[in-house]
C-alpha positions in Angstrom: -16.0 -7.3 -22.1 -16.8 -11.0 -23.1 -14.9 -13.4 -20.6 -14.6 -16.9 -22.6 -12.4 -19.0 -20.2 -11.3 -18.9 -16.4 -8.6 -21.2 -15.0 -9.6 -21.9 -11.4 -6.4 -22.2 -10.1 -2.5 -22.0 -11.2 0.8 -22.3 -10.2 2.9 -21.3 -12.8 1.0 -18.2 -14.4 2.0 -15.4 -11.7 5.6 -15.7 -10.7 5.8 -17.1 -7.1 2.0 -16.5 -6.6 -1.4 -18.9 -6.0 -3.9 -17.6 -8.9 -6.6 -17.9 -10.9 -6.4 -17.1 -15.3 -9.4 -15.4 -16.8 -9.4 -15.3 -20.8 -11.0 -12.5 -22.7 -11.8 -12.8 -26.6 -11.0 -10.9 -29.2 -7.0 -10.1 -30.4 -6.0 -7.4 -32.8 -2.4 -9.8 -33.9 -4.2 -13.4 -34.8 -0.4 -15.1 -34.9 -0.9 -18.1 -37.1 0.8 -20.0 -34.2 -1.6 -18.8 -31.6 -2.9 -21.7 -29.7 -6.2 -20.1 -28.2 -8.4 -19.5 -31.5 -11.6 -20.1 -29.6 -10.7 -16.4 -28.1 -9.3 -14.7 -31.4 -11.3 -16.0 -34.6 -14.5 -14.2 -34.6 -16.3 -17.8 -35.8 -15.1 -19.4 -32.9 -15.9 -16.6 -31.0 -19.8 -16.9 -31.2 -19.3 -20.5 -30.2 -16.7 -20.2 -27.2 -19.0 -20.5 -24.1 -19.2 -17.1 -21.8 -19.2 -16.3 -18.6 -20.7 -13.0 -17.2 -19.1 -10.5 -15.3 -21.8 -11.0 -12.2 -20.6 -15.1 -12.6 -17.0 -14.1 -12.5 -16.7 -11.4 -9.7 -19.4 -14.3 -7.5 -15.9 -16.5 -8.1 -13.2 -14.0 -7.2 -15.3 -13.0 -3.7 -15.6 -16.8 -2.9 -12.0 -17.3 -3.5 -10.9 -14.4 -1.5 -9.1 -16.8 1.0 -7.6 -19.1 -1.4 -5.9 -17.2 -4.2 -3.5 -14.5 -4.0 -3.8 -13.0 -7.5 -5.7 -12.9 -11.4 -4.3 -13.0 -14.6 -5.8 -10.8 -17.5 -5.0 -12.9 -20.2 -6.6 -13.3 -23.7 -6.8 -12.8 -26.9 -5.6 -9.3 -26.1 -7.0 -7.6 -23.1 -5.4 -4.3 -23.5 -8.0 -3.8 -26.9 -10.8 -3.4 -24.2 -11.8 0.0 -23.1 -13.7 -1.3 -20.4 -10.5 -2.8 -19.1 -9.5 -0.3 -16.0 -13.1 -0.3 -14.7 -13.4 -4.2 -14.3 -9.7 -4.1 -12.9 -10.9 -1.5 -10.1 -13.8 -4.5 -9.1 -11.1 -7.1 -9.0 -8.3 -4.9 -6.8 -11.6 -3.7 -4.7 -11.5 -7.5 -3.8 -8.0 -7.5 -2.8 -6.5 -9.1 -5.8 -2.9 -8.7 -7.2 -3.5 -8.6 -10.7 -1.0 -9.3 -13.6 -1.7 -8.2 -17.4 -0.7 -11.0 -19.8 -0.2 -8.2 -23.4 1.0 -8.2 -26.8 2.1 -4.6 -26.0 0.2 -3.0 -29.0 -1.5 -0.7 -26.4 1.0 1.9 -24.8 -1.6 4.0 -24.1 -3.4 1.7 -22.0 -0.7 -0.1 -20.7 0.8 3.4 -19.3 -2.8 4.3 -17.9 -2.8 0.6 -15.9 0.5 1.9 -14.4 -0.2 4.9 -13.6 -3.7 4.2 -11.5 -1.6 1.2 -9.6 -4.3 -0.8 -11.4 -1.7 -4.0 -12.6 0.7 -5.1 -10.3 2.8 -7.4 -12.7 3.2 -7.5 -17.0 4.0 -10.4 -19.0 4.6 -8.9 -22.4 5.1 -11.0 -25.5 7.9 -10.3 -27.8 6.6 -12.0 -31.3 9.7 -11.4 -33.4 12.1 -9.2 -34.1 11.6 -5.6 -34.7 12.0 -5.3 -38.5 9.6 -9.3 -39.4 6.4 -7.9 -37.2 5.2 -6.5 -40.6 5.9 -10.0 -42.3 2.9 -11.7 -40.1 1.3 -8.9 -39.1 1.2 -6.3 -42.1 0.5 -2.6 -41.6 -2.0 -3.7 -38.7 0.4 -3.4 -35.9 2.9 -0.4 -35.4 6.0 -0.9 -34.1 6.3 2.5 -32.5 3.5 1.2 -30.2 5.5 -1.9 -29.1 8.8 -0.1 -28.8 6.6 2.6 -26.2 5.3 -0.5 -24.5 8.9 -1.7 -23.7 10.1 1.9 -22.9 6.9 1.9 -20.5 8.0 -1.5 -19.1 11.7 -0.6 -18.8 10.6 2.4 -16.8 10.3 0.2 -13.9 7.4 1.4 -12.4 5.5 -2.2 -12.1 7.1 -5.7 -12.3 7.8 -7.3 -15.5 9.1 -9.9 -17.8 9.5 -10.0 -21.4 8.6 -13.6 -22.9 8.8 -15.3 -26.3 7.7 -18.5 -27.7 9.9 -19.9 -29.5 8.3 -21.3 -32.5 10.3 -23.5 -35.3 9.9 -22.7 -38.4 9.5 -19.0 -37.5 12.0 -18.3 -35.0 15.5 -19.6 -34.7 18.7 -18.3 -32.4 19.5 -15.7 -34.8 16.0 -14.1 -34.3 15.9 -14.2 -30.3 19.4 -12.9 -30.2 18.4 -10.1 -32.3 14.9 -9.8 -29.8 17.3 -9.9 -27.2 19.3 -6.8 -28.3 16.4 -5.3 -28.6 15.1 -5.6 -25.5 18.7 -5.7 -23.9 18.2 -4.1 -20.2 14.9 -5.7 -19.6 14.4 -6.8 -16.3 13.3 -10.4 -16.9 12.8 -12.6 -20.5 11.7 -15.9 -20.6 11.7 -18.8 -23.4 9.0 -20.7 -23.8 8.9 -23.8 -26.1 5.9 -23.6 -28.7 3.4 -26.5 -28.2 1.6 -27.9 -31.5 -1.7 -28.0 -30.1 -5.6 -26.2 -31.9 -3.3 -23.9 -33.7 -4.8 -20.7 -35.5 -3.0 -22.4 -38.7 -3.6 -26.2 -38.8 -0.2 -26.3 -40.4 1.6 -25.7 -37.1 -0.1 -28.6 -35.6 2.5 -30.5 -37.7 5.3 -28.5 -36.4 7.9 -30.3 -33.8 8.7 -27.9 -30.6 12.5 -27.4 -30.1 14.5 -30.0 -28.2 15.3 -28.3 -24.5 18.8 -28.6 -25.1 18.5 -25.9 -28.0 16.8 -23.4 -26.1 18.9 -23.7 -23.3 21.5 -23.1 -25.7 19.8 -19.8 -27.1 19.3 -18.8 -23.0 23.0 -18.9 -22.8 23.7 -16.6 -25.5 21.1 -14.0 -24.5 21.5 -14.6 -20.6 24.6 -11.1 -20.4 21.5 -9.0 -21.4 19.1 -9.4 -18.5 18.8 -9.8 -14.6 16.7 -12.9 -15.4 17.2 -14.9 -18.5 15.4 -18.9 -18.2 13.6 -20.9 -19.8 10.3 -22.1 -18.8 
């Protein structure tokens, strides 16, 4: 597994918990929106800087005392097959350890679960059910989300589901119709798109949502779920 970024430390990343972000490259969805091309284009790739596994587990034992938790975050971290073996390393150390996923891999997400591997999921809802082929094309099969949010919905780990809301893409049609497809979840959270090293330059030039909107959309959808905000 190729480790190309690690956030020290964060607040905000693990609900209600002191932890540290690790980014692994590679991503089977390449949104156009994606704001972390230095882990998903294969060009950028090769240039993004790495740290080894030896370098990163050295961190984790020295912050034993500090931090509370690690977020698996990417690209896509569920694509990697050595996945469960570098989580056993991290939990060996004590860690909580969340699992930030595009929910493409039910298979893997299911054997996480099972082995008490991930203690928390973050899993991002891109669109609604029936536009995933409009960005994503034949690629990505929506019977492997749909499992992932069964899995999820199981309750057998915490969860939230999470969108960013993107303009020109997304509007309060789409997340209502997100929302009713997720309806039941235990947690979903908005999160307002920031035009920043975009996958697509063309969303650089794209103006986030004012708040008042998305609060607006969080209103609508709020009946569906335990936990409706937006962050």
């Amino acid at each position: 597994m190729q480790i190309g970024g690690l956030q020290k430390l964060t607040l905000i990343d693990y609900p209600g918990r002191l932890v540290a972000t690790v980014f692994f490259t590679g991503c089977n969805f390449k949104c156009p929106w994606c704001y972390s091309s230095e882990l998903v284009l294969p060009e950028k790739i090769k240039k993004q800087p790495k740290i080894s596994e030896k370098e990163f587990l050295e961190f984790l034992k020295e912050r034993k005392k500090l931090l509370e938790g690690l977020v698996l975050c990417g690209g896509e971290p569920s694509i990697n097959k050595k996945l469960p073996s570098l989580i056993k390393k991290i939990k060996k150390l004590g860690y909580l350890v969340k699992l930030d996923t595009n929910g493409s891999n039910p298979k893997m997400l299911k054997k996480l679960i099972k082995t008490k591997l991930i203690d928390y999921v973050a899993m991002d809802m891109k669109l609604p059910k029936e536009r995933y082929p409009e960005i994503f094309g034949k690629k990505v099969k929506i019977e492997d989300i749909e499992e992932s949010i069964k899995i999820l919905k199981e309750g057998k780990v915490d969860y939230e589901f999470r969108t960013t809301v993107v303009p020109t893409v997304l509007d309060k049609e789409d997340i209502l119709k997100i929302a009713k497809w997720i309806r039941g979840g235990k947690k979903y959270y908005l999160q307002n798109f920031r035009p920043e090293k975009t996958i697509d330059p063309e969303f650089e030039k794209i103006k986030p949502y004012p708040q008042e909107y998305l609060l607006e959309i969080q209103k609508a959808i709020s009946p569906f779920f335990e936990v409706c905000q937006v962050r």
